[in-house]
C-alpha positions in Angstrom: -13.1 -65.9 -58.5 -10.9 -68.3 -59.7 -13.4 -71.5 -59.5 -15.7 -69.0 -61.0 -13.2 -68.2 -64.4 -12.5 -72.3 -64.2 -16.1 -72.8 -64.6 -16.5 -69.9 -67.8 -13.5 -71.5 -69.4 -14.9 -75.5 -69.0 -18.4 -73.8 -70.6 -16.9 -72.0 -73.6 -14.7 -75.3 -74.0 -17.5 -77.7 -74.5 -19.7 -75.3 -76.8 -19.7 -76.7 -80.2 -18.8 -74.3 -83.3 -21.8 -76.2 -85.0 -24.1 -74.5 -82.0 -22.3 -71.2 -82.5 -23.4 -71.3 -86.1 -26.8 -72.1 -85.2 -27.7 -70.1 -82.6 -26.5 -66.8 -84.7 -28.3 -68.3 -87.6 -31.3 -68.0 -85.7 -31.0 -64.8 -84.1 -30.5 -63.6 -87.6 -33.6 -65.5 -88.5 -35.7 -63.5 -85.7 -34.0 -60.4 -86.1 -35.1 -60.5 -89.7 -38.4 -61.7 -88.9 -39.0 -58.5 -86.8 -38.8 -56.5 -89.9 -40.7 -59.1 -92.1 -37.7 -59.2 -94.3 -38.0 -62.4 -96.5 -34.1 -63.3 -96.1 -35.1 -64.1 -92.4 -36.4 -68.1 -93.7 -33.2 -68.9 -95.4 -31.5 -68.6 -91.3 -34.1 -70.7 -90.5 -33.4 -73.4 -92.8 -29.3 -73.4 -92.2 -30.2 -73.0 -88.6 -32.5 -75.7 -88.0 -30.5 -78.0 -90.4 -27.7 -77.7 -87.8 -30.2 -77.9 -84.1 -31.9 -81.2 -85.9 -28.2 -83.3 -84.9 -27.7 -81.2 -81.7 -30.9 -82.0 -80.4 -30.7 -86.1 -82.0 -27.2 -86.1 -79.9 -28.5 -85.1 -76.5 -31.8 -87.5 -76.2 -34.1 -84.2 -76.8 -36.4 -86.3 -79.6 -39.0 -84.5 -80.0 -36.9 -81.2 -80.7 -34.9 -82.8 -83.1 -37.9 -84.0 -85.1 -39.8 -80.5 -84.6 -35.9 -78.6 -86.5 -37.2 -81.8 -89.5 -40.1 -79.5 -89.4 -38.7 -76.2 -89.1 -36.5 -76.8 -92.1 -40.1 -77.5 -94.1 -41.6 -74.3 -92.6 -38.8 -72.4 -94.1 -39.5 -72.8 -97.0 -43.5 -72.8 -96.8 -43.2 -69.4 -95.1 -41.0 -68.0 -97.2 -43.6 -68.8 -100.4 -46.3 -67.5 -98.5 -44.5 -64.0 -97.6 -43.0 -63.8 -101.1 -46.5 -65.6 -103.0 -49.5 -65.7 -100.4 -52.2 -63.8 -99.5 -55.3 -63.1 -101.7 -53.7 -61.0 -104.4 -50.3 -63.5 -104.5 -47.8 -60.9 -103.5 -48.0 -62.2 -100.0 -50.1 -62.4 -96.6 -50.1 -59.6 -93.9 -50.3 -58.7 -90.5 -53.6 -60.3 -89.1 -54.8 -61.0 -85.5 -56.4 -64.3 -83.9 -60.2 -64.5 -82.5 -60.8 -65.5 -78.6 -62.3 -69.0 -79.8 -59.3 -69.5 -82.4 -56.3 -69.0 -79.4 -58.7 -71.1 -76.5 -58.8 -74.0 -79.8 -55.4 -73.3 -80.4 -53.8 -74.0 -76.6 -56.3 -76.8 -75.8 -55.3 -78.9 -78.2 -51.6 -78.0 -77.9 -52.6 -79.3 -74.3 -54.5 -82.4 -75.0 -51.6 -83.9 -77.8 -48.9 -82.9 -74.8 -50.2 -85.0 -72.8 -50.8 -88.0 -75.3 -47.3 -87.8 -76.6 -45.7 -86.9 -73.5 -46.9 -90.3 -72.2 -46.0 -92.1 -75.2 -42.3 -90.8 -74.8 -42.1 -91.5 -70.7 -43.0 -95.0 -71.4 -41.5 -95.8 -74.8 -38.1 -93.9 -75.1 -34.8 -92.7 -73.5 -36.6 -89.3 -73.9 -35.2 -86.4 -71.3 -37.7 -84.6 -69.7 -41.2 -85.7 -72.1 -43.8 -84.0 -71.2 -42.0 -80.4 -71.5 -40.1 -81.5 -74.4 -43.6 -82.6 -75.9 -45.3 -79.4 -74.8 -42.5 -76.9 -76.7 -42.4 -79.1 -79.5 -46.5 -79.4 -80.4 -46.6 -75.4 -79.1 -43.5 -74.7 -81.8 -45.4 -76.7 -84.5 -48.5 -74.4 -84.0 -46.9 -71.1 -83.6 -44.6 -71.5 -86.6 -47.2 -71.7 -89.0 -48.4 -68.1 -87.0 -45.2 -66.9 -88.3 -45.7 -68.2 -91.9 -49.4 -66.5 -91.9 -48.2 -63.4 -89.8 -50.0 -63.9 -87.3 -49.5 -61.5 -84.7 -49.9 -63.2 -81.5 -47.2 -66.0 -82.6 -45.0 -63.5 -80.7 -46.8 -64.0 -77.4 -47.1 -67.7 -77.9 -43.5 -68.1 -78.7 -42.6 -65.7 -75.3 -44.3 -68.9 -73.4 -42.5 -71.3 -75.0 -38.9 -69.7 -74.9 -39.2 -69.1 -71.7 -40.0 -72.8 -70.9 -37.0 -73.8 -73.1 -34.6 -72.3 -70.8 -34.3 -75.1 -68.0 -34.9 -77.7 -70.8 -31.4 -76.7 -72.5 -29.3 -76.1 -69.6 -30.3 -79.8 -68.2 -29.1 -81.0 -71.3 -25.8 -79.0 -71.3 -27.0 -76.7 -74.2 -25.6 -73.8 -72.5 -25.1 -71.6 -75.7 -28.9 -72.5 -76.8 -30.4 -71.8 -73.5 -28.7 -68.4 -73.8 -29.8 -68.0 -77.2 -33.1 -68.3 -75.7 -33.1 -66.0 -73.0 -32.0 -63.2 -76.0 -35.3 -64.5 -77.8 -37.1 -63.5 -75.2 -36.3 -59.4 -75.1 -36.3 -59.7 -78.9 -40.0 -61.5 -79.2 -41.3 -58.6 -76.9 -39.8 -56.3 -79.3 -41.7 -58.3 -82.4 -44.6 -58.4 -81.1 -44.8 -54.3 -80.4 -43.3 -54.2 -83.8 -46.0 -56.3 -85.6 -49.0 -54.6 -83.6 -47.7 -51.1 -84.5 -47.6 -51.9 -87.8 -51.0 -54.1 -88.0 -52.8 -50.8 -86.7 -51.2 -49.0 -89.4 -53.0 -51.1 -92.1 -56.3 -50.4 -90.3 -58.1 -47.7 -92.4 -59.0 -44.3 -89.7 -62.8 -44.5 -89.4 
C-alpha cells in the first residue's frame, strides 16, 4: 500500500499544470462537440496550442506537428459550423459511403507506412510507425469533425484507443488518461450524432 501511494504521489508530482490545462481544454472541446455547440473549437485551439510543446518536448514529432494542425482546424471548423453548408448557416450531420471509408483507411495506411519509415530512419522519433498511423488518421478524421461527419466518432474510437500505450511510454500519464475518458465519451458522440442525423431524415 505504501509503495503503491509512493507511486500516486511521484505521478501527480511530475504532471505538468500546462498538461492539466490541456487535457481539460480538450475534454471541454469534445464535450462541446457532442452537442455541436460552436464554443467547442475555441478548446481546441487553447488546447492544441499547449499539446504542440508537450508533444515537441517528449520526441513524439509527428504529434506535435499534427496540434500545428489542429490549431488550423479550429478555426476552419468553426467557420464551417458557424458559415458552411449550402445555405451558409452551416453544414450538418451527414454519413460516409462504403467506397469513401475503404478510400479513406487505405490511404491513411499506405502514407503510415511511407512516413513511418521516413521517421525510423531519419529521426530520434519514439515509436514511428504508431506515432505516424494516429497522426495521418487524426489529420483525416478532423476534417470529419469540421464536415460533421458522423463516423469521425468511430474513426477517432480507433485511434484513441491506440494512443493509450503511445502516452504512457512517453510518461504522458495525464494525456493517456485523458484518452481513455475520450473513449466512453466518443461512444456517447457517436449515438448522439446518429440519433440526431435520423432526425433530419424526412418519415417516408
Amino acid at each position: 500500500m505504501q509503495e503503491f501511494s509512493i507511486f500516486v504521489f511521484s505521478l501527480i508530482k511530475d504532471l505538468s499544470s500546462w498538461e492539466a490545462c490541456a487535457v481539460v481544454l480538450a475534454i471541454a472541446y469534445l464535450l462541446l462537440a457532442v452537442r455541436e455547440n460552436i464554443l467547442c473549437w475555441y478548446c481546441a485551439l487553447f488546447s492544441t496550442a499547449i499539446f504542440t510543446g508537450l508533444f515537441w518536448d517528449v520526441s513524439l514529432l509527428m504529434d506535435s506537428a499534427l496540434n500545428v494542425y489542429y490549431m488550423a482546424m479550429a478555426i476552419y471548423g468553426w467557420y464551417q459550423w458557424t458559415h458552411g453548408g449550402s445555405n451558409g448557416h452551416g453544414v450538418h450531420i451527414g454519413k460516409l459511403s462504403g467506397s469513401q471509408n475503404i478510400l479513406i483507411i487505405s490511404s491513411i495506411l499506405m502514407i503510415t507506412l511511407v512516413s513511418g519509415y521516413l521517421l525510423d530512419h531519419n529521426t530520434s522519433a519514439a515509436w514511428p510507425y504508431v506515432d505516424s498511423f494516429t497522426t495521418w488518421a487524426s489529420v483525416a478524421t478532423t476534417i470529419m469533425v469540421t464536415k460533421k461527419i458522423l463516423e469521425n466518432w468511430l474513426y477517432w474510437l480507433v485511434i484513441d484507443t491506440i494512443s493509450i500505450p503511445l502516452y504512457i511510454d512517453r510518461g504522458l500519464y495525464l494525456t493517456a488518461t485523458l484518452f481513455v475518458a475520450y473513449i466512453v465519451i466518443v461512444i456517447f458522440g457517436y449515438l448522439s450524432w446518429r440519433q440526431r442525423l435520423l432526425a433530419q431524415k424526412p418519415v417516408a
